[in-house]
N, CA and C atoms of all chains as a GROMACS GRO file, in nm:
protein
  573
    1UNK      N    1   0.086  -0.120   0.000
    1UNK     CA    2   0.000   0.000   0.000
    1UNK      C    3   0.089   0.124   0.000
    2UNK      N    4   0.091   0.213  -0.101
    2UNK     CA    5   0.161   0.311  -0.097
    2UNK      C    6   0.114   0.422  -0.021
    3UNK      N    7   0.164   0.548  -0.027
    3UNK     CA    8   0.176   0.643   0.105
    3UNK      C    9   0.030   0.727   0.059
    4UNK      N   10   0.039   0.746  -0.054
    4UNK     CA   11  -0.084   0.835  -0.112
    4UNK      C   12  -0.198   0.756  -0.053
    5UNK      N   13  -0.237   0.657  -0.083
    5UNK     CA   14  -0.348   0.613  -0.021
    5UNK      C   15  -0.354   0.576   0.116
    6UNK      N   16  -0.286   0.573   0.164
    6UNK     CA   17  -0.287   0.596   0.316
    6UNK      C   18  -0.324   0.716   0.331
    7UNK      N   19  -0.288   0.807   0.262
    7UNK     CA   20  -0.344   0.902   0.354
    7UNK      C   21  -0.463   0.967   0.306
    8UNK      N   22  -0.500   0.925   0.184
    8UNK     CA   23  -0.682   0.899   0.146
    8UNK      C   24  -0.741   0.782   0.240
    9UNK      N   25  -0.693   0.691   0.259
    9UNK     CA   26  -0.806   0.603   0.378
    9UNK      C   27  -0.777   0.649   0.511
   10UNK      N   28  -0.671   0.757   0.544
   10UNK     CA   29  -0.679   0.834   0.684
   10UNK      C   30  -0.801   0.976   0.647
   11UNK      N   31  -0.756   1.010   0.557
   11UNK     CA   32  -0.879   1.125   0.535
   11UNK      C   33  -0.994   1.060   0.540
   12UNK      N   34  -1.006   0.948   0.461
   12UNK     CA   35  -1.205   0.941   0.434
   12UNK      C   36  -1.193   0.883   0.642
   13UNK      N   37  -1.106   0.828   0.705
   13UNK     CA   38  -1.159   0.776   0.848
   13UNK      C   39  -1.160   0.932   0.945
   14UNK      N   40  -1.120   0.941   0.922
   14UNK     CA   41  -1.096   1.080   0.965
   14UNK      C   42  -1.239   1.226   0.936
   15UNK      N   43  -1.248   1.150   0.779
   15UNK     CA   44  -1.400   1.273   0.776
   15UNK      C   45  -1.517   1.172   0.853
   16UNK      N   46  -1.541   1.036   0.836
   16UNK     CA   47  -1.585   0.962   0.866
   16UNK      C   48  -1.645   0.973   1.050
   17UNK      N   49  -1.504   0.997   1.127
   17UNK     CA   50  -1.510   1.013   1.265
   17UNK      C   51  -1.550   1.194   1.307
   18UNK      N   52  -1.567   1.302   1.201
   18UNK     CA   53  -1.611   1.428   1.202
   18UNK      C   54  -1.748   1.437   1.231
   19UNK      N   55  -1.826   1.316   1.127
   19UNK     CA   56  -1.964   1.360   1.194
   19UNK      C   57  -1.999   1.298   1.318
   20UNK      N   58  -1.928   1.235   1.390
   20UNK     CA   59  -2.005   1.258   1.560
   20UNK      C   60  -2.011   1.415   1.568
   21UNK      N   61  -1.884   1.503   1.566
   21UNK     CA   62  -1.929   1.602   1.589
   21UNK      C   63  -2.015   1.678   1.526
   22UNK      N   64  -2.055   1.666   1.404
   22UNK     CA   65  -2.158   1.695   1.347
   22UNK      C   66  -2.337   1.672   1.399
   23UNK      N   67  -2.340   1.539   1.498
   23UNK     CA   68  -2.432   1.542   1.570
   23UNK      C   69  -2.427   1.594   1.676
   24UNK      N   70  -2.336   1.603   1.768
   24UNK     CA   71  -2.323   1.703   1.847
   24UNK      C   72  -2.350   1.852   1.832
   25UNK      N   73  -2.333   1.876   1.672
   25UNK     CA   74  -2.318   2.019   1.677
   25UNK      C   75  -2.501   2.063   1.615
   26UNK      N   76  -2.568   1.953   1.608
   26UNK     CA   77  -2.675   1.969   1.505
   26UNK      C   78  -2.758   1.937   1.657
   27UNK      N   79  -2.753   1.810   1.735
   27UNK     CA   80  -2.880   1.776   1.893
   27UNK      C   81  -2.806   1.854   2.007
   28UNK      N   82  -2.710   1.839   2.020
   28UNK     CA   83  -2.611   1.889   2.162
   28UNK      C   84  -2.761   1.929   2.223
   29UNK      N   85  -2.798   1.920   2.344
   29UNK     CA   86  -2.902   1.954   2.445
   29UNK      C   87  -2.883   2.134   2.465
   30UNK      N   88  -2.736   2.138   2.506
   30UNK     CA   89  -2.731   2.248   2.528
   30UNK      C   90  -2.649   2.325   2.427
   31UNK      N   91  -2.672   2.501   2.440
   31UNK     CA   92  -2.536   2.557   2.358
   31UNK      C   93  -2.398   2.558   2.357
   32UNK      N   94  -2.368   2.485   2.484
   32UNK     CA   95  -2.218   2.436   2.483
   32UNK      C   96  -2.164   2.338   2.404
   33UNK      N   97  -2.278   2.232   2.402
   33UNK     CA   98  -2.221   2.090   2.335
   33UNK      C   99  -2.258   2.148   2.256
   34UNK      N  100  -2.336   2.225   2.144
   34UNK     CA  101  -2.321   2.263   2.017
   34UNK      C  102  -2.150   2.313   2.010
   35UNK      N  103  -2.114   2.427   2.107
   35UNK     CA  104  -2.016   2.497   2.064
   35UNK      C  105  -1.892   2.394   2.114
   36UNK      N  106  -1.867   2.312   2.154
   36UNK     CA  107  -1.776   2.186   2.178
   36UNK      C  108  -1.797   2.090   2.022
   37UNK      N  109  -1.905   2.054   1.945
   37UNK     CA  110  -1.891   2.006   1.863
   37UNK      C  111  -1.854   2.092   1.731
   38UNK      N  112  -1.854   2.189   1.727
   38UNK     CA  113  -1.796   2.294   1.653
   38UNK      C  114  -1.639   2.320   1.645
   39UNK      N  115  -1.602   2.344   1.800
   39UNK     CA  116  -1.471   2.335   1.778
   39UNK      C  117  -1.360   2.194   1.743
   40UNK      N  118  -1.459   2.061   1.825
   40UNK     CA  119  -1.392   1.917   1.779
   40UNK      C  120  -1.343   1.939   1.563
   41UNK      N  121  -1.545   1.993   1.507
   41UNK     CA  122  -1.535   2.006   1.361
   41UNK      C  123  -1.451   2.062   1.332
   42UNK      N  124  -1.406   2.149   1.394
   42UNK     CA  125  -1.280   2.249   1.332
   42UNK      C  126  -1.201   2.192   1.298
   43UNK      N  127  -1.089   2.113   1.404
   43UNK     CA  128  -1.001   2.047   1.483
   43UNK      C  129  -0.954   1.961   1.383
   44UNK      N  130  -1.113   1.880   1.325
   44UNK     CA  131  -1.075   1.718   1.239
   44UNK      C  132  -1.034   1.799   1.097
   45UNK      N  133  -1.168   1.894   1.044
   45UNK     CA  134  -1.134   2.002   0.928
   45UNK      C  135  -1.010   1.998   0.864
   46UNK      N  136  -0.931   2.086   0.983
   46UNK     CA  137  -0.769   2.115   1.005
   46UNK      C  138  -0.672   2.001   0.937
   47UNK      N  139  -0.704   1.898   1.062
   47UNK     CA  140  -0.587   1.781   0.970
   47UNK      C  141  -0.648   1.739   0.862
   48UNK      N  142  -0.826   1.745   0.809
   48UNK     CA  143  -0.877   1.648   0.679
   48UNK      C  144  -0.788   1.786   0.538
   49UNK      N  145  -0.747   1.862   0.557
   49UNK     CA  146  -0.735   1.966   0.442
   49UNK      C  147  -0.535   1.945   0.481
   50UNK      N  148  -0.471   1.897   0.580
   50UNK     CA  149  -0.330   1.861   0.563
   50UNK      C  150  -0.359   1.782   0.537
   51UNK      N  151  -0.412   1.655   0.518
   51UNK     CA  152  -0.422   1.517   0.480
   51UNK      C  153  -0.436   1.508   0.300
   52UNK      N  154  -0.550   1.655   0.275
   52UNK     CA  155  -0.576   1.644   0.109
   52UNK      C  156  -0.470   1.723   0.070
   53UNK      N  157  -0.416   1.831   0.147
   53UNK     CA  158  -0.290   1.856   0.033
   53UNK      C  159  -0.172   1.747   0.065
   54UNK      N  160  -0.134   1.667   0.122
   54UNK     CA  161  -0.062   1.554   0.087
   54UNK      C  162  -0.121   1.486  -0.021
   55UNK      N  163  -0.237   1.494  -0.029
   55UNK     CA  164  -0.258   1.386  -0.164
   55UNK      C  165  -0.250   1.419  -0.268
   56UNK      N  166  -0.270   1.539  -0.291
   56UNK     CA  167  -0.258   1.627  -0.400
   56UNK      C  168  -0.109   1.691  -0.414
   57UNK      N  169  -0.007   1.656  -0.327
   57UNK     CA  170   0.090   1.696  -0.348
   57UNK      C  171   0.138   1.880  -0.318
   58UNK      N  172   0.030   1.913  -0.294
   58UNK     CA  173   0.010   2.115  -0.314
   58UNK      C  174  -0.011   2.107  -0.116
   59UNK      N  175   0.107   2.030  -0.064
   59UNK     CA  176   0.100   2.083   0.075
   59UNK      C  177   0.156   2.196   0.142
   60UNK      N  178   0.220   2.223   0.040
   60UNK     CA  179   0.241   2.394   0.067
   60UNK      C  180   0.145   2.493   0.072
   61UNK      N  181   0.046   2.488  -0.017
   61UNK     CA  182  -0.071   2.565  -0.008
   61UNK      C  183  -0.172   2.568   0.108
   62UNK      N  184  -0.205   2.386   0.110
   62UNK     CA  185  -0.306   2.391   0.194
   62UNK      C  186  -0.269   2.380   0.307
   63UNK      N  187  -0.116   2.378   0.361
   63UNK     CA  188  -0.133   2.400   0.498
   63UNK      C  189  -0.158   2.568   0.604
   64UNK      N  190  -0.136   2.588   0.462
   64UNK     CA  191  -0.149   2.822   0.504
   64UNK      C  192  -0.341   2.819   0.514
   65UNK      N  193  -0.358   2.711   0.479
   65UNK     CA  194  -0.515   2.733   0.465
   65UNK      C  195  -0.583   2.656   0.591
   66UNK      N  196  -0.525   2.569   0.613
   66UNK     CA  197  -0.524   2.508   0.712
   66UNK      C  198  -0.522   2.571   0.865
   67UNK      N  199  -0.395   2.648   0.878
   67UNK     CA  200  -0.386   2.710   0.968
   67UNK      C  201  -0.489   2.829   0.998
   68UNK      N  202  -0.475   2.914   0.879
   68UNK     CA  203  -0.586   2.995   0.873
   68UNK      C  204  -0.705   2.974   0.944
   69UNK      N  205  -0.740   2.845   0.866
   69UNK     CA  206  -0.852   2.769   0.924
   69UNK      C  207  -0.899   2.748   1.087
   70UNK      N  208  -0.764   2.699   1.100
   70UNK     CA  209  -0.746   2.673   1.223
   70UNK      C  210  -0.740   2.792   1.382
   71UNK      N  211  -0.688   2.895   1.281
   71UNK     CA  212  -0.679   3.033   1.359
   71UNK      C  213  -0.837   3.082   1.343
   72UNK      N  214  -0.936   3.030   1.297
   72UNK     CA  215  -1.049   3.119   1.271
   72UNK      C  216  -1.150   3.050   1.389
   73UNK      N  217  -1.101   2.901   1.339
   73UNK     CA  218  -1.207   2.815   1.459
   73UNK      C  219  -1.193   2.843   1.550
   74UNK      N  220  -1.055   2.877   1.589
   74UNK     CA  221  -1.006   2.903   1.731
   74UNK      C  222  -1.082   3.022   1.787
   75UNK      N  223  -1.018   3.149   1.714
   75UNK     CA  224  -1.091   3.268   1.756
   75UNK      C  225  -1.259   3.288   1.769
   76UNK      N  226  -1.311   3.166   1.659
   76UNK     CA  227  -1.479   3.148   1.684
   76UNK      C  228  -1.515   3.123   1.806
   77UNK      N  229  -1.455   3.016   1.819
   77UNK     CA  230  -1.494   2.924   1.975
   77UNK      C  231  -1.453   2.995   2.075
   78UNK      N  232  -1.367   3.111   2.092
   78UNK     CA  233  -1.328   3.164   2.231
   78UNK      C  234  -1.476   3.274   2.234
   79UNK      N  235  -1.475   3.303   2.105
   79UNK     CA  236  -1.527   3.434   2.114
   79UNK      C  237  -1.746   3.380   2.154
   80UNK      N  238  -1.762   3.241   2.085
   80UNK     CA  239  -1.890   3.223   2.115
   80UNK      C  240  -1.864   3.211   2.273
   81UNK      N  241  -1.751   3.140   2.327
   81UNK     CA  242  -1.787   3.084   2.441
   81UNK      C  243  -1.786   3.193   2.581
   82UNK      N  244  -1.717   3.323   2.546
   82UNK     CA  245  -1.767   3.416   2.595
   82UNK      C  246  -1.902   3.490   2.572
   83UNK      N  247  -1.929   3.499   2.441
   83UNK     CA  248  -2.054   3.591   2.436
   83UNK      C  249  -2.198   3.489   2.516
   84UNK      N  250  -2.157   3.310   2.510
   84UNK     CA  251  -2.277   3.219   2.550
   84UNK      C  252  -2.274   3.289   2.704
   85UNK      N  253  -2.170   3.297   2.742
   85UNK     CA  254  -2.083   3.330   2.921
   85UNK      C  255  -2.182   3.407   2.963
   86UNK      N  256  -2.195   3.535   2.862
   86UNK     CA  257  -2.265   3.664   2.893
   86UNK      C  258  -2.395   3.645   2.919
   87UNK      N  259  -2.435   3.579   2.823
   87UNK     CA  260  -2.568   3.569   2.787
   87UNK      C  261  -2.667   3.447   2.869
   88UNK      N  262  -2.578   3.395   2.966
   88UNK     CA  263  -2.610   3.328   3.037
   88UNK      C  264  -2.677   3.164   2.991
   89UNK      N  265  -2.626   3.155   2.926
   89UNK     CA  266  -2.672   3.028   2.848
   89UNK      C  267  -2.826   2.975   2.791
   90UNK      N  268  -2.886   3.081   2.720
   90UNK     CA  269  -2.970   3.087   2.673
   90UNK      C  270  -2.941   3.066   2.510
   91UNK      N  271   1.075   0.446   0.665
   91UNK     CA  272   1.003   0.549   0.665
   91UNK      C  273   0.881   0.504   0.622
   92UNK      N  274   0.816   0.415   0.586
   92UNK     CA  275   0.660   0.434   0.529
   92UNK      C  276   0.619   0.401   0.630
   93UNK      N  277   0.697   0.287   0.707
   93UNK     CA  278   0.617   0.239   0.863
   93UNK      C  279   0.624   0.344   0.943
   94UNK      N  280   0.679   0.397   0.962
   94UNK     CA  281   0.691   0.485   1.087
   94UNK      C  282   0.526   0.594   1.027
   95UNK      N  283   0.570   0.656   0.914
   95UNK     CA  284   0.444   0.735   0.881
   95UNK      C  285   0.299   0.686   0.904
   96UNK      N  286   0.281   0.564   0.816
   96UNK     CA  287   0.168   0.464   0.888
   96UNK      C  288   0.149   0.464   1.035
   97UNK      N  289   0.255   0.436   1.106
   97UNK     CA  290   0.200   0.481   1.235
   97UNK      C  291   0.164   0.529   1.306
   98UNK      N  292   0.224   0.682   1.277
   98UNK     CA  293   0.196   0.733   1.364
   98UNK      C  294   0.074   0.804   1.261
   99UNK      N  295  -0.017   0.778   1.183
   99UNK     CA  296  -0.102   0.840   1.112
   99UNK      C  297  -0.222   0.734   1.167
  100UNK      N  298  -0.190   0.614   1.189
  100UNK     CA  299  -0.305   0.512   1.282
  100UNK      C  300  -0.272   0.558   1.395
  101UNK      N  301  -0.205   0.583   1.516
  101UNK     CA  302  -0.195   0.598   1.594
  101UNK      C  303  -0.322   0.737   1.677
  102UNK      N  304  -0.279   0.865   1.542
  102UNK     CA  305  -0.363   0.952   1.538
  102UNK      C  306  -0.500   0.961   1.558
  103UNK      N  307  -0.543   0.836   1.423
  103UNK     CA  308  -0.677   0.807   1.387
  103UNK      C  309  -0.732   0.740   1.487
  104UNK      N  310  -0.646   0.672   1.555
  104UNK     CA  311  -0.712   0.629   1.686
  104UNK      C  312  -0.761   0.686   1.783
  105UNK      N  313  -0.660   0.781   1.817
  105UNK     CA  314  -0.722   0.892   1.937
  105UNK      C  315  -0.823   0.965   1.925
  106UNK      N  316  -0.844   0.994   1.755
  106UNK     CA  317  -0.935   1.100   1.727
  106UNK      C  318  -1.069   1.010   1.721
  107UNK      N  319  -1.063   0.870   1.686
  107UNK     CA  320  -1.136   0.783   1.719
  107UNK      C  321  -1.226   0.787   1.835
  108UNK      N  322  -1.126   0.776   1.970
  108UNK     CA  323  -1.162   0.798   2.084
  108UNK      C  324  -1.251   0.918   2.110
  109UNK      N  325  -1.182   1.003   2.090
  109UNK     CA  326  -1.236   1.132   2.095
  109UNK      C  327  -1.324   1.116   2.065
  110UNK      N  328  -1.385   1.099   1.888
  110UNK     CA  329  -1.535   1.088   1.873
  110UNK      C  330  -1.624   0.967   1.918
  111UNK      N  331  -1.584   0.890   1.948
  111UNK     CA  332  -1.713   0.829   2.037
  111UNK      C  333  -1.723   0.862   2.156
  112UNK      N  334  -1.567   0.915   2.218
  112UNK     CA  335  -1.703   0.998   2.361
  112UNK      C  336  -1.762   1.083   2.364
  113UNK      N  337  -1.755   1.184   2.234
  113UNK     CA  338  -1.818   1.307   2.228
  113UNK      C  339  -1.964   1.251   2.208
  114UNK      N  340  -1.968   1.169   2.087
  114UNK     CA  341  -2.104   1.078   2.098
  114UNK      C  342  -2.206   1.027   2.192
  115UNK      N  343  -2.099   0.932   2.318
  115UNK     CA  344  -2.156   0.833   2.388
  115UNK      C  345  -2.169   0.884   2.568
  116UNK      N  346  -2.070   0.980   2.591
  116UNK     CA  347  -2.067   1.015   2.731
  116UNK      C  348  -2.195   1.092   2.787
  117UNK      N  349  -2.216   1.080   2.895
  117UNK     CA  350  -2.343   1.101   2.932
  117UNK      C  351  -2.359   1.234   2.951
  118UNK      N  352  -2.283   1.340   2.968
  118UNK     CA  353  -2.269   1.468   3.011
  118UNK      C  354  -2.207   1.593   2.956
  119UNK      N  355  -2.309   1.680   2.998
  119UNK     CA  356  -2.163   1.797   2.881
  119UNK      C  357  -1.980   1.759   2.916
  120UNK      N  358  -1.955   1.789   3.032
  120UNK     CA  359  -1.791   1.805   3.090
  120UNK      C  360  -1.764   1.713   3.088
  121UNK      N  361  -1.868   1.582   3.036
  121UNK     CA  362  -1.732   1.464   3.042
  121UNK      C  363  -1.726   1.473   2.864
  122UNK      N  364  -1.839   1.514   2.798
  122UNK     CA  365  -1.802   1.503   2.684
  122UNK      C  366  -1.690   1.597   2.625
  123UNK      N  367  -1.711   1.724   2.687
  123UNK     CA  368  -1.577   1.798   2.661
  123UNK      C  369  -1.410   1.735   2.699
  124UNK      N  370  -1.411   1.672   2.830
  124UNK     CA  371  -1.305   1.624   2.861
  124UNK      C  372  -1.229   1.492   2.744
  125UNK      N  373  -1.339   1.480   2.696
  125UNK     CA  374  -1.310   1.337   2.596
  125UNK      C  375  -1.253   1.422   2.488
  126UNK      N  376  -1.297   1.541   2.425
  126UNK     CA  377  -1.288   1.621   2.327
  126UNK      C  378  -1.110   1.660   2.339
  127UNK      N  379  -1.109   1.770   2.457
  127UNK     CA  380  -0.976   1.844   2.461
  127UNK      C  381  -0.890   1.769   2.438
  128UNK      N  382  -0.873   1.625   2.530
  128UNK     CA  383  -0.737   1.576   2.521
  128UNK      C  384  -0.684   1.459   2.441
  129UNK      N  385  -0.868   1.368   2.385
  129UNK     CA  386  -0.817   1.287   2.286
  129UNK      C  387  -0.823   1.350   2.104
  130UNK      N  388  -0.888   1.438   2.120
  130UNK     CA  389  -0.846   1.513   2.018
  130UNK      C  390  -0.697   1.595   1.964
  131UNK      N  391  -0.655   1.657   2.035
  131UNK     CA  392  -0.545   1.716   2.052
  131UNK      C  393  -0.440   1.660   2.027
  132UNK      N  394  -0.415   1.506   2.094
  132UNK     CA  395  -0.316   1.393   2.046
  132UNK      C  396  -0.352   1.371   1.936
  133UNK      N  397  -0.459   1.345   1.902
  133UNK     CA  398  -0.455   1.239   1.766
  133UNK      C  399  -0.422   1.400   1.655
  134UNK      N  400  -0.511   1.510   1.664
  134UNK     CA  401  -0.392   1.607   1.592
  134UNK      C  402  -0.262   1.564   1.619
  135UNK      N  403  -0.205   1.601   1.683
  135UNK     CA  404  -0.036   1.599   1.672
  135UNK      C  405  -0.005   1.483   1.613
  136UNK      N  406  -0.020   1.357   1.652
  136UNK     CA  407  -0.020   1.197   1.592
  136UNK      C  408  -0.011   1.227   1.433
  137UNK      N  409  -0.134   1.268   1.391
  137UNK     CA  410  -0.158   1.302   1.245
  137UNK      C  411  -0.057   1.393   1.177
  138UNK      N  412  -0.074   1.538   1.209
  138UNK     CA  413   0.036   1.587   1.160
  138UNK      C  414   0.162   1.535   1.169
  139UNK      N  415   0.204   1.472   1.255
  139UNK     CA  416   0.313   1.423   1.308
  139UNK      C  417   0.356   1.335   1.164
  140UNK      N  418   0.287   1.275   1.160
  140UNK     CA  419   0.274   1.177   1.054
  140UNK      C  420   0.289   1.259   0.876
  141UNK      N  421   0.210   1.337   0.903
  141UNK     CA  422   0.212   1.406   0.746
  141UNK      C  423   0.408   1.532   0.801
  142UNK      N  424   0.394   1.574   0.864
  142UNK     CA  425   0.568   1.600   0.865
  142UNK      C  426   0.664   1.553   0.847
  143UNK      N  427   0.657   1.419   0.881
  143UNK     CA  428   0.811   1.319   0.843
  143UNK      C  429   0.791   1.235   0.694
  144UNK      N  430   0.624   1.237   0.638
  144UNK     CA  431   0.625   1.165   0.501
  144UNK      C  432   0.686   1.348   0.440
  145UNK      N  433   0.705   1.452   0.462
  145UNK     CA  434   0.757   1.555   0.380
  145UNK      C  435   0.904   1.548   0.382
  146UNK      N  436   0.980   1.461   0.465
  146UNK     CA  437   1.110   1.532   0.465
  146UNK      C  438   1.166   1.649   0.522
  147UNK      N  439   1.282   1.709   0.488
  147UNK     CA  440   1.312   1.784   0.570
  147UNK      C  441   1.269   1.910   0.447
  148UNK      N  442   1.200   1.993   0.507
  148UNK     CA  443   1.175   2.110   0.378
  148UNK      C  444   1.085   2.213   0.518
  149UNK      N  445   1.096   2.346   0.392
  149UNK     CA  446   0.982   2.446   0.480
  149UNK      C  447   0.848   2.410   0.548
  150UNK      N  448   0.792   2.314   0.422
  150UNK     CA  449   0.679   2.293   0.470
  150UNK      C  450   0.621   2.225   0.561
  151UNK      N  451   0.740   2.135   0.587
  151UNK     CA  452   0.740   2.093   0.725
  151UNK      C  453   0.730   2.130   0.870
  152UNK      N  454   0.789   2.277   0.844
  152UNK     CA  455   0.812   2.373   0.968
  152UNK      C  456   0.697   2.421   0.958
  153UNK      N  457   0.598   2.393   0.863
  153UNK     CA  458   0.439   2.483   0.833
  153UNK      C  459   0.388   2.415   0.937
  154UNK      N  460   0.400   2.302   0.903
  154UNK     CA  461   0.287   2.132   0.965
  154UNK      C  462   0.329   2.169   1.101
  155UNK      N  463   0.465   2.163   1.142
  155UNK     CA  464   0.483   2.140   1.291
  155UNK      C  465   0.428   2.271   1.357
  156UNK      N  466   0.418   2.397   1.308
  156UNK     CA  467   0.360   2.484   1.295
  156UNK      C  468   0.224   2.483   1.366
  157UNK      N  469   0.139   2.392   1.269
  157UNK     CA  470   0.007   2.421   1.277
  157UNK      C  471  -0.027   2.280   1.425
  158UNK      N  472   0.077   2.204   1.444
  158UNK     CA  473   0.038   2.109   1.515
  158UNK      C  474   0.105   2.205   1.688
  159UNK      N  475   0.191   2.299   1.693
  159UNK     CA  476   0.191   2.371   1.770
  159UNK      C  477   0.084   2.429   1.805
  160UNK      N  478   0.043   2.515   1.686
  160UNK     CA  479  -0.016   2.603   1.729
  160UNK      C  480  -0.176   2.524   1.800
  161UNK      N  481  -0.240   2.395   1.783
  161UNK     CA  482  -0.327   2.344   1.811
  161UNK      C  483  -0.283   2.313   1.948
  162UNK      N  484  -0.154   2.239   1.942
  162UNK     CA  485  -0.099   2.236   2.136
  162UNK      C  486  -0.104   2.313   2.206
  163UNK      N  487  -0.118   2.446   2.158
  163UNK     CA  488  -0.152   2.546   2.255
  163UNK      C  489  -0.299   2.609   2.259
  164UNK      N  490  -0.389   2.584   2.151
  164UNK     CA  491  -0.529   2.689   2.148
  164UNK      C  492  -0.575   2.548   2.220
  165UNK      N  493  -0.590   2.468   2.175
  165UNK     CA  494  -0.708   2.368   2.171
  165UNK      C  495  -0.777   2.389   2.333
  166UNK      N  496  -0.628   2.369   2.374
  166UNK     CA  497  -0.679   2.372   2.575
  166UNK      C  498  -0.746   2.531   2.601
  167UNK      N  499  -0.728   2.602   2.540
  167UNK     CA  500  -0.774   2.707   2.583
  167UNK      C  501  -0.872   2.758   2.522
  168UNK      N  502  -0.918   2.631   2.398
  168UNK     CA  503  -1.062   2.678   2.393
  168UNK      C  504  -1.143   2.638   2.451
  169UNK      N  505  -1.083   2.463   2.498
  169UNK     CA  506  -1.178   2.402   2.572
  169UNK      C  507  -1.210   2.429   2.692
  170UNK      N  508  -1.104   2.514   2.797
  170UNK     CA  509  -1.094   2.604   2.890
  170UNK      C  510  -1.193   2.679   2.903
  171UNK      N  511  -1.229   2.775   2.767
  171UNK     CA  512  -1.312   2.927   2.801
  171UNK      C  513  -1.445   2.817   2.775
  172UNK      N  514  -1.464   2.718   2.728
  172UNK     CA  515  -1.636   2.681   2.687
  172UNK      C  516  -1.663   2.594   2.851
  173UNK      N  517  -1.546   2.543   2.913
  173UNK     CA  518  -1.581   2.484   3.014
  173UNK      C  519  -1.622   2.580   3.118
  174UNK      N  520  -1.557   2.744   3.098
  174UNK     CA  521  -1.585   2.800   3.225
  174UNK      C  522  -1.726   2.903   3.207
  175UNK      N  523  -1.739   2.913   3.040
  175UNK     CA  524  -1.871   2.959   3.024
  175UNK      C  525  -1.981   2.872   3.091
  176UNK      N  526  -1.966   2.717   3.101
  176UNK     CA  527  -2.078   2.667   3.113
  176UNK      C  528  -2.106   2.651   3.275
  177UNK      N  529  -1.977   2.669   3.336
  177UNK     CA  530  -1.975   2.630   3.441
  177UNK      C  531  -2.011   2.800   3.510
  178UNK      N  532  -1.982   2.888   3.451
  178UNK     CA  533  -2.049   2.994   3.504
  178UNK      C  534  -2.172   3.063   3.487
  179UNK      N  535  -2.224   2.966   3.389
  179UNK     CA  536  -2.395   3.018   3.348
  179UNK      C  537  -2.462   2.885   3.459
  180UNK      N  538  -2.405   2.811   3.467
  180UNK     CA  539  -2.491   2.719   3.562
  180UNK      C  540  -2.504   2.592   3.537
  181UNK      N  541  -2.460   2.539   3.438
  181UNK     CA  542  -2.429   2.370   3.430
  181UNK      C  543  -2.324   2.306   3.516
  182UNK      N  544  -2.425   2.210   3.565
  182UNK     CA  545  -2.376   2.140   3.654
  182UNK      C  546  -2.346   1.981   3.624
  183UNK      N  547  -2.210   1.972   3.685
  183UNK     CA  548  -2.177   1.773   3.668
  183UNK      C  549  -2.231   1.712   3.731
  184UNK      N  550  -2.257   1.571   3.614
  184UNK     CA  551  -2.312   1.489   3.709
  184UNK      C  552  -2.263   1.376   3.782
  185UNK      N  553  -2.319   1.398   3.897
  185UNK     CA  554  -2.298   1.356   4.051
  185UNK      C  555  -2.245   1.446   4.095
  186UNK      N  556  -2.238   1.604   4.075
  186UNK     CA  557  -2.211   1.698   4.197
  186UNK      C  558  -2.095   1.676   4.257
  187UNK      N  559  -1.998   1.594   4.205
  187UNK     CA  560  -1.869   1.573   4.270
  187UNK      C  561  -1.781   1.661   4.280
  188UNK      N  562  -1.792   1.817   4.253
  188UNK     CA  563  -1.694   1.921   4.236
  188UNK      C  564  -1.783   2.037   4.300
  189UNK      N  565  -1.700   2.073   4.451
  189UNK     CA  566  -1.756   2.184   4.542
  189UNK      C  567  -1.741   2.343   4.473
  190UNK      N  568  -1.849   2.339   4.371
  190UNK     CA  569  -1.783   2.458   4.281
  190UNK      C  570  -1.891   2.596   4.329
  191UNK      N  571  -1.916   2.664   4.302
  191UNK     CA  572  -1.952   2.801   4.374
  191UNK      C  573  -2.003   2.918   4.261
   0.00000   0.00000   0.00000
């Protein structure tokens, strides 16, 4: 098994293991476990887009996108999990 | 080198594994978060870990280790601010095992 497809059958397990958080982020009871399954989505996102520019060879690109990425989820999730803070969890 | 990459790219998929079935299966917000922060976080690094040494030694490598830093350091501190939002609007663990105020 060569390396390329390894890391297409780590991506598809990998998007595969994303939608738990996708149900989390869709039933979560409360607005936390929404905003906990949001940031997990981010998280998997992150490595599924280093995983496709390895396959595609253009991992130079997609890891600036990646990070990006990664810097946005981040700043999302601090910033919901204060404004939920405020708002008292409604 | 292909084994080592394989590994530590299963190794990853495992944790993140973990991670998502307790986010799934645990009975509670804070334990589901607790499952989140820390088996997530490994299996990032695991993964990247893995896509850095199939690159060799090059820039873009210093990107990857980069971005697997920079997750070693936010991740806890996002899971930090959502744990203390919840815990300061009023969710409570269950079984009350933490004299919290």
């Amino acid at each position: 098994m060569d390396l390329t497809s390894t890391f297409v059958a780590v991506a598809a397990c990998a998007t595969a293991l994303a939608l738990a958080y996708v149900h989390r982020l869709a039933a979560g009871p409360t607005v936390f476990d929404r905003l906990l399954g949001l940031s997990g989505f981010g998280t998997s996102t992150t490595t599924i887009l280093v995983l496709v520019g390895s396959v595609y060879g253009r991992l130079d690109m997609f890891v600036d996108i990646a990070l990006g990425y990664a810097l946005l989820n981040f700043v999302g999730v601090v910033a919901g999990a204060r404004y939920f803070e405020r708002l008292d969890g409604r | 080198m292909g084994v080592l990459i394989t590994a530590l790219l299963v190794v990853g998929l495992l944790f993140s594994a973990i991670a998502s079935f307790g986010v799934l299966r645990l009975p509670d917000f804070y334990t589901r978060l607790h499952a989140l922060s820390k088996a997530e976080t490994l299996g990032v690094l695991f993964t990247l870990a893995g896509v850095a040494v199939s690159q060799g030694l090059s820039p873009t490598t210093v990107k990857v280790l980069l971005v697997a830093l920079f997750f070693f350091l936010t991740n806890p501190i996002a899971s930090h601010a959502i744990a203390r939002a919840a815990l300061r609007t009023g969710q409570r663990p269950l079984g009350e095992t933490l004299d919290h105020r």
